[in-house]
N, C-alpha and C positions, 0 to 999 in steps of 0.2 A: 504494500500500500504506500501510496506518495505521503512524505510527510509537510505538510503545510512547510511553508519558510523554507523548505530545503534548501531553494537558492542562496540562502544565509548560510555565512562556516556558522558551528554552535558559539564560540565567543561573540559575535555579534547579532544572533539571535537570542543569545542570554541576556546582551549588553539593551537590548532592544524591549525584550522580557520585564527588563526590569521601570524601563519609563513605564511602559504600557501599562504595570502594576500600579507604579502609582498614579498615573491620570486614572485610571478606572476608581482607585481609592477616592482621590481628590472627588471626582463627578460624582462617586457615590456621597462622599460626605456633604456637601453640595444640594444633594436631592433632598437628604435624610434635612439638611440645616431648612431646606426652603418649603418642605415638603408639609409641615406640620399646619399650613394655613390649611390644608385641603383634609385632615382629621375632624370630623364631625359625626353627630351618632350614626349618618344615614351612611357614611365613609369610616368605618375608624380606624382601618390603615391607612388613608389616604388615596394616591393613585392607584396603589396596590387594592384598594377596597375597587374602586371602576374598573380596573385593569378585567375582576373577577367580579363584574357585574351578574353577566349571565341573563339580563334580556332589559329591554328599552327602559320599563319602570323604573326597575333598579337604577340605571344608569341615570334619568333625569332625576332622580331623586338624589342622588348624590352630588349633580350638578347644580341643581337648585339650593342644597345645604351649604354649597360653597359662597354662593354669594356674587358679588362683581372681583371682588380682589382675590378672592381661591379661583375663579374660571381665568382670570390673567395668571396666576401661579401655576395653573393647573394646563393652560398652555403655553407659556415660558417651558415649563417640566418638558410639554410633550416636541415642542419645539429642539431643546436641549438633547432629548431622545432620541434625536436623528443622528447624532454625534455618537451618543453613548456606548451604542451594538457595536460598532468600529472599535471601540476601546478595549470596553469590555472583551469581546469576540478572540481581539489580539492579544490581550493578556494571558487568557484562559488559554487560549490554541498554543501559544510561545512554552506557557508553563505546563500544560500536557506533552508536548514535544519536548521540553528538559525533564519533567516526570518519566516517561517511558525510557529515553536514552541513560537515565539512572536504572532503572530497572531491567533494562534488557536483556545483562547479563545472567542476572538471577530467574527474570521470567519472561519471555521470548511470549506468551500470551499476554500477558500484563500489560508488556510494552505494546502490544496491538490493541488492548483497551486503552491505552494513553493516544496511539494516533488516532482512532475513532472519535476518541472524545475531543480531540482536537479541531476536529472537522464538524464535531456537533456545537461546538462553541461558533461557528459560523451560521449554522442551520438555528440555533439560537436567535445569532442576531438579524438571520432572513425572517424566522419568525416577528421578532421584535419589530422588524418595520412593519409587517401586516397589520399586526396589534395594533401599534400609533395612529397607520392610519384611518383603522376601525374607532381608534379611542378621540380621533381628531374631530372626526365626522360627525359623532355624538356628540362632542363638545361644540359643534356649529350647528347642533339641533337636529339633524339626519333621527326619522326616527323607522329607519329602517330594520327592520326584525333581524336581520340577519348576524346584524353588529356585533352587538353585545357577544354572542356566543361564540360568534369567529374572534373576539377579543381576548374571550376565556379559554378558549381551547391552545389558541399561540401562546398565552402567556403563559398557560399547566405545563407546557412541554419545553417552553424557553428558561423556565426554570428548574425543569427536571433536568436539562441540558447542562444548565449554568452550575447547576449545585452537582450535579455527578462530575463535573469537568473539575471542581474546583474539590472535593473528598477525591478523588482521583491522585491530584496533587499533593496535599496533606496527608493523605498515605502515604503516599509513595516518600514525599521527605523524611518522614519519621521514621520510616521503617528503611530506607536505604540512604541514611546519611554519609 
């Protein structure tokens, strides 16, 4: 299987690894610092709460709780989001591809769960654009049935994505230091 970056030697796919960590840190902290206007009972994780609407109702209901300054935050966020899957995507894909190349002597399967999840940290952030623009569209009023659950379904599997790519990692560091 190709491994993402290959055209990178590993010193500068590491070297590369290592921004991409921390911009994805930063943009996460970012979300998390801006993120709390859009917390309310109808939202109470925020974007995270609409992301997992699951049908129109829910979605203007939570749009409606935000108010005028949460639907500006809450498309500032979604806007910011078009950025983020690039970051994120690249971090996760970089540090599965030095996850596996640590493991590969010990587990030649292992390391083929690290390039997959490599390549799912991209299929993440293809998801993530779908999402945005289902979560966009709802926020300009779109009250289109379809939304919401094509919103819930990319974000169930972008995050199954995200968090297996990154327990991937954290294993693998732990265990083959």
């Amino acid at each position: 299987m190709q491994i993402p970056f290959a055209f990178l030697p590993a010193p500068r796919r590491n070297r590369w690894m290592k921004i991409a960590i921390v911009l994805a840190l930063g943009l996460t902290l970012f979300f998390n610092l801006t993120g709390g206007a859009l917390q309310t009972t109808a939202a109470p994780v925020g974007i995270i709460s609409f992301e997992f609407a699951g049908n129109v109702a829910n979605a203007q209901l939570m749009i409606a709780s935000w108010g005028e300054h949460g639907r500006l935050v809450a498309a500032l966020g979604l806007g910011l989001d078009f950025l983020y899957p690039l970051v994120y995507a690249s971090a996760i894909s970089l540090a599965c591809v030095w996850a596996a190349e640590r493991v590969q002597s010990k587990s030649p399967a292992a390391a083929k769960w690290g390039i997959w999840l490599a390549w799912g940290a991209w299929l993440a952030a293809l998801l993530d654009y779908v999402e945005n623009m289902a979560l966009v569209l709802l926020l300009l009023g779109s009250t289109a049935v379809f939304l919401p659950p094509l919103a819930f379904i990319c974000a169930a599997i972008k995050f199954a994505l995200v968090i297996a790519g990154i327990v991937y990692v954290l294993v693998a560091w732990l265990l083959f230091r």
